[in-house]
VMD Tcl script that draws the C-alpha trace (Angstrom):
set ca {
  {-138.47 117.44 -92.22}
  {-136.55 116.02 -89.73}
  {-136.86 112.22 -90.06}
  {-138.06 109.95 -92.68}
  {-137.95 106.23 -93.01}
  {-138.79 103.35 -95.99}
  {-138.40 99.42 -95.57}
  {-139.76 96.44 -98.30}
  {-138.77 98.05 -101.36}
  {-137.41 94.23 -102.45}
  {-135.13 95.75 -105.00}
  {-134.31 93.12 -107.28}
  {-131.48 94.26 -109.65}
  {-130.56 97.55 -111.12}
  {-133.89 97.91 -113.22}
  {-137.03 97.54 -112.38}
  {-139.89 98.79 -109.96}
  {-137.94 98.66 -106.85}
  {-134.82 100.50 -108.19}
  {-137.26 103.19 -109.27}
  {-139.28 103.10 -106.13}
  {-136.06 103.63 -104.70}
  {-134.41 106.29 -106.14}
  {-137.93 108.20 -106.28}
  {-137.83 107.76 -102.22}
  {-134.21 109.24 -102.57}
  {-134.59 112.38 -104.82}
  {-138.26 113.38 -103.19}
  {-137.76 117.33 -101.97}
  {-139.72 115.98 -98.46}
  {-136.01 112.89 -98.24}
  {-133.84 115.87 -99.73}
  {-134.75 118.05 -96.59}
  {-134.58 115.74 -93.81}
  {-131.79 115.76 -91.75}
  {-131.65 111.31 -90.75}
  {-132.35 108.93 -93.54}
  {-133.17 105.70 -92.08}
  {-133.74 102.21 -93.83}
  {-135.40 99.88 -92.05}
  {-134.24 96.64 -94.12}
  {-135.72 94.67 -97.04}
  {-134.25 97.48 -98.90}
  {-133.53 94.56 -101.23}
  {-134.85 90.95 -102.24}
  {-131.49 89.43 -101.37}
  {-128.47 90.89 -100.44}
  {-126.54 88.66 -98.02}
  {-123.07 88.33 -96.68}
  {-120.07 90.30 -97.37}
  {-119.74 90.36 -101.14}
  {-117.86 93.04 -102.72}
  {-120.30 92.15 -105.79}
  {-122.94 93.91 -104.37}
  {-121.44 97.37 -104.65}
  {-121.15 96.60 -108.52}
  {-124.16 95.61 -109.00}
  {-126.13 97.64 -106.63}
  {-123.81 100.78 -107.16}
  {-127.37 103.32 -107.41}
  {-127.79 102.66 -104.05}
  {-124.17 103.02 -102.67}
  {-124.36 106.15 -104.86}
  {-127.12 107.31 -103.09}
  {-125.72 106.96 -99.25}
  {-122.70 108.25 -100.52}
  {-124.75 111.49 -101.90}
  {-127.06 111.83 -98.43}
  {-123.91 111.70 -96.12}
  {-122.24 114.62 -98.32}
  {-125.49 116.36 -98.13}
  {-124.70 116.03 -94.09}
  {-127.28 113.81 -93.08}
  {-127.47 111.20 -90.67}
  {-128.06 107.30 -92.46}
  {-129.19 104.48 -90.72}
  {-129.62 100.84 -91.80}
  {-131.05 97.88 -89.89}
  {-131.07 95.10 -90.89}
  {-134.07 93.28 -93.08}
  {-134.78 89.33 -93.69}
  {-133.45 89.65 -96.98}
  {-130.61 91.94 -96.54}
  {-128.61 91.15 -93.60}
  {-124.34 90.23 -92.60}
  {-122.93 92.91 -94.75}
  {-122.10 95.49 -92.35}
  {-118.30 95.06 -93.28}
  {-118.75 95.80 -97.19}
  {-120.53 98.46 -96.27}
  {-119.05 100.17 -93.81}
  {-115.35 99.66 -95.54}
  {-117.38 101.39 -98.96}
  {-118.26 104.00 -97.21}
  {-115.23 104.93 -94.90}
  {-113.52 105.22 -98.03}
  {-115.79 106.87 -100.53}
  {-117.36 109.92 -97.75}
  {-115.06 112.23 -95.17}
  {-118.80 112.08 -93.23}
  {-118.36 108.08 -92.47}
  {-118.98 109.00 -89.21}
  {-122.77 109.64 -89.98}
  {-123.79 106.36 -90.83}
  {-124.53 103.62 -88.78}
  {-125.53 99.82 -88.76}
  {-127.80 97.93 -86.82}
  {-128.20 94.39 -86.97}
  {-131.42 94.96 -85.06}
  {-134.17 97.69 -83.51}
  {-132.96 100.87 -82.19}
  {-134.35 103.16 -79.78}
  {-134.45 106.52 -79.59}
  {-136.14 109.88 -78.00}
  {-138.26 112.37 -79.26}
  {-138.74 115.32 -76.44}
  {-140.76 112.99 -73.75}
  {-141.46 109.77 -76.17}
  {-139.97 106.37 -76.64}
  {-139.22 105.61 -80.14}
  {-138.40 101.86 -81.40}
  {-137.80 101.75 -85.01}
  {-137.24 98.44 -85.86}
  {-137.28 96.31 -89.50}
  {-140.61 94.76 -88.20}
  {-140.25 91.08 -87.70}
  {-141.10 91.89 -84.40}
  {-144.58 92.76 -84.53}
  {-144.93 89.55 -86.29}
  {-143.19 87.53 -83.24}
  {-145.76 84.97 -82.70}
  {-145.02 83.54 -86.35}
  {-142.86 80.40 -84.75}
  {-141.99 79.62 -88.85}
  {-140.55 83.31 -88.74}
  {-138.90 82.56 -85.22}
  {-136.89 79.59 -86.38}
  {-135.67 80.74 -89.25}
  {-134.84 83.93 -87.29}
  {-132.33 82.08 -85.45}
  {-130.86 80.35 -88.16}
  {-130.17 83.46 -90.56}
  {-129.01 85.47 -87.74}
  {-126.56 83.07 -86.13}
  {-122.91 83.11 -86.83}
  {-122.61 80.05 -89.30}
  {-125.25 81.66 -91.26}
  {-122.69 84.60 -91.41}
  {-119.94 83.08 -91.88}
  {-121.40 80.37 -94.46}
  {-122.79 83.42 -97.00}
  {-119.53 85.81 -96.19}
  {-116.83 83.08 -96.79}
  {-118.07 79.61 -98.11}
  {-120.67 80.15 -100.51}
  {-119.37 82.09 -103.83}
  {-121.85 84.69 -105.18}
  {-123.66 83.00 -107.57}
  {-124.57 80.59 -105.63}
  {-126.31 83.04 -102.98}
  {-128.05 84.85 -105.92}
  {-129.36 81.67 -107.30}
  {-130.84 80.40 -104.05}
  {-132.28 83.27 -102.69}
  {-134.10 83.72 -106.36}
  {-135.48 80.37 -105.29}
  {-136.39 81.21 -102.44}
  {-138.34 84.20 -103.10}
  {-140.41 82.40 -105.25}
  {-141.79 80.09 -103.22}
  {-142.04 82.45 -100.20}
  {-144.13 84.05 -103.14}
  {-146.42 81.47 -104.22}
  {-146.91 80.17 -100.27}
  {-147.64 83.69 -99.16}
  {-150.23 83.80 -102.16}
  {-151.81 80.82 -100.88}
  {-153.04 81.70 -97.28}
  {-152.50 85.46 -97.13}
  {-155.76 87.27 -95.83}
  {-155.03 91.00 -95.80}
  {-157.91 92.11 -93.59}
  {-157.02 89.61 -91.33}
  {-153.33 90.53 -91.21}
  {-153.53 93.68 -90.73}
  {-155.47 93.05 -87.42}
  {-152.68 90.53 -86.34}
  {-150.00 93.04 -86.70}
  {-152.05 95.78 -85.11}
  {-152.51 93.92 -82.14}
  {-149.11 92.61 -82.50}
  {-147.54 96.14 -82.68}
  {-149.51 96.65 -79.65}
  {-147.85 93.51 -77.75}
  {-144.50 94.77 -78.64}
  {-145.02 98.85 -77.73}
  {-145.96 97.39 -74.06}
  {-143.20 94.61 -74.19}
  {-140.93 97.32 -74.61}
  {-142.38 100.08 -72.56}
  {-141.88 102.90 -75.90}
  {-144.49 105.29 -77.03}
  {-144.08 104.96 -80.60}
  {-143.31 101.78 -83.18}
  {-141.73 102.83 -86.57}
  {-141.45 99.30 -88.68}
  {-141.48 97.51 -91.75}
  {-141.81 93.84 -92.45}
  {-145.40 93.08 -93.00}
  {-146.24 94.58 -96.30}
  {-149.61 96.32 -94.65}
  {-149.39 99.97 -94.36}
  {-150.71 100.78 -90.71}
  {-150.62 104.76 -89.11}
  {-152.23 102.76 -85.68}
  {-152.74 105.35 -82.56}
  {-154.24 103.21 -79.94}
  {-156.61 104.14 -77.24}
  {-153.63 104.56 -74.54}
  {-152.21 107.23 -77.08}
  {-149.49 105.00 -78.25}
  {-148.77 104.49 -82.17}
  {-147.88 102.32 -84.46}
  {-146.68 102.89 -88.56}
  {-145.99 101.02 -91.35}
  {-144.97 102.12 -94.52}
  {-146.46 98.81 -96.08}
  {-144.96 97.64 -99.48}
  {-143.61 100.77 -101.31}
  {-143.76 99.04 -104.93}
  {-147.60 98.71 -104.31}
  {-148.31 101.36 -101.67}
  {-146.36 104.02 -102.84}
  {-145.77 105.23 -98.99}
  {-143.01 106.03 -96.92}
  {-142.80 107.28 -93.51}
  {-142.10 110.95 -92.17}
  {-141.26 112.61 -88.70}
  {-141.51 116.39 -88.51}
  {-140.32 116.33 -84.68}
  {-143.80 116.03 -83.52}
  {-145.72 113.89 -85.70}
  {-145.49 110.92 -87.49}
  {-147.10 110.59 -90.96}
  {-147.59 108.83 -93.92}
  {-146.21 110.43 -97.55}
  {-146.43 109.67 -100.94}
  {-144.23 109.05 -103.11}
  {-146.21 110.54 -106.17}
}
mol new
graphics top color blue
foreach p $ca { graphics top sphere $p radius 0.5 }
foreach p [lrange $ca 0 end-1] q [lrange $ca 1 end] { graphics top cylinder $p $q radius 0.2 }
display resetview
């Protein structure tokens, strides 16, 4: 296997369906053979700023990049909507905990890479969903500097975990509300299509909208989702020349 990627597993704490989602991504033979690991953000429900707390109380999945780096693979991150401004924790972890440092890498957002002839953008997904001017504006505001610098060095720990427990919830119970599934999963489709011309690639690899899509359009482009792991079970796979969808099971 030469690639494989998860986003949305929401992990909430170090029990619980995403923690076992995510270590079952982690120790399946298919992640154990691939040679780049790439997370493609939402890894967790909240994990904001640079907080030395979340290497205690995440320390499975610290653990885990620590293990895939000395197993001399490649690690990615990008950044989620719920994970996001802790590059520096991190990194600092890891430069002192692995001699292969050098193999992982932080993005705050998409990346783009080539496969023989094809475009690749592997992104955490917000972008397909670009028309969402709710999304858009609150884009701006957790990705600007004072957002940074207010969850890295002004508000203490607690605090962050408290609010974004808050705010998960009633994300929750509005998403409950007007979510149409069907419907979605149109919107994305077309927007995935929107964003594979806006960006003149070939392929869209992406998280973000909790639908699990494997899309090949009639140009011959494509466009996967691994959906929402705790539900779907699914992450994504590259073998060099295809894309696919894999169980987890």
């Amino acid at each position: 296997m030469h690639s494989v990627f998860i986003s949305d597993i929401h992990i909430k704490s170090s029990r619980g369906k995403g923690t076992e989602v995510f270590l079952s991504f982690c120790r399946n033979p298919n992640v154990k053979k691939a040679k780049n690991v790439y997370f493609l953000g939402d890894i967790f429900d909240l994990l904001i700023g640079e907080h030395k707390n979340y290497i205690r109380d995440y320390a499975f999945f610290f653990n885990e990049i620590i293990n895939f780096l000395a197993e001399g693979k490649t690690v990615t991150f990008i950044e989620g909507n719920h994970d996001f401004h802790f590059e520096k924790t991190i990194k600092r972890y890891i430069r002192k905990k692995s001699k292969n440092w050098q193999n992982f890498f932080y993005y705050k957002n998409s990346i783009e890479i080539k496969s023989g002839h094809k475009k690749i953008l592997i992104c955490h997904g917000y972008e397909v969903d670009y028309d969402n001017k709710y999304f858009k504006r609150w884009y701006k505001i957790y990705s600007s500097k004072f957002m940074y610098i207010l969850s890295s060095y002004i508000l203490p720990y607690f605090i962050i975990k408290k609010l974004g427990d808050w705010a998960s919830s009633n994300s929750k119970k509005r998403g409950q509300k007007v979510f149409n599934y069907d419907e979605m999963k149109q919107k994305y489709i077309r927007g995935a299509n929107d964003l594979l011309e806006e960006k003149m690639v070939d392929i869209v690899v992406a998280g973000h909208t909790h639908i699990p899509a494997h899309k090949k359009y009639s140009n011959g482009k494509l466009y996967v989702n691994n959906g929402f792991p705790k539900r779907d079970l699914l992450y994504i796979a590259f073998d060099g020349e295809e894309f696919s969808l894999n169980s987890l099971n």
